[in-house]
C-alpha positions, 0 to 999 in steps of 0.5 A: 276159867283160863287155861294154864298155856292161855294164862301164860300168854296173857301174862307174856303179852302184858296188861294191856292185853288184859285190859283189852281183853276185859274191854273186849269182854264187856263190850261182848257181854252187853251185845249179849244183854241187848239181845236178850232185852230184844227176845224179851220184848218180842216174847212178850208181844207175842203173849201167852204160848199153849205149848203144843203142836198143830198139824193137818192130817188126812183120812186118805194120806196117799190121795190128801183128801179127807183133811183135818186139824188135830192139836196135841200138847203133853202136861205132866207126862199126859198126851191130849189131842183135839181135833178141830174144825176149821173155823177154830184155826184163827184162834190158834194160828197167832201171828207171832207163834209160827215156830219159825218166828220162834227159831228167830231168836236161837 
């Protein structure tokens, strides 16, 4: 909804900066409707999604010896974590998951 001061100034400026502006609009409006259509695409090529977070964690933090993967997610207000062994990475690593690949379509 436009402002007062702002519907004034249209009004001053006359029709055809108001169909300008309309113009303007739709043509903003389906740049917005195609990238919505391209995330779209890219989501579904990606595939299913376990909403959870992977991170390696080490028994000595100080010295980074004793590695090992934990997987966490939360359901329903429950935390589960797994650990997992290094042969079980690939399965969860998906190329397109990498939270980067998804900050892309911010």
């Amino acid at each position: 909804m436009l402002s007062r001061s702002r519907a004034n100034q249209i009004r001053r400026l006359g029709p055809a900066h108001e169909q300008k502006r309309e113009r303007m609009s739709q043509k903003r409006t389906r740049q917005i409707e195609r990238r919505i259509d391209r995330i779209k695409k890219a989501l579904l090529e990606i595939g299913a999604m376990r909403p959870s977070s992977l991170s390696r964690q080490y028994k000595d933090p100080q010295h980074h010896t004793g590695a090992y993967w934990q997987i966490s997610d939360t359901r329903q207000k429950k935390s589960r974590t797994e650990y997992l062994r290094q042969e079980s990475l690939k399965e969860i690593r998906t190329p397109g998951c990498h939270p980067q690949t998804l900050q892309a379509f911010d």
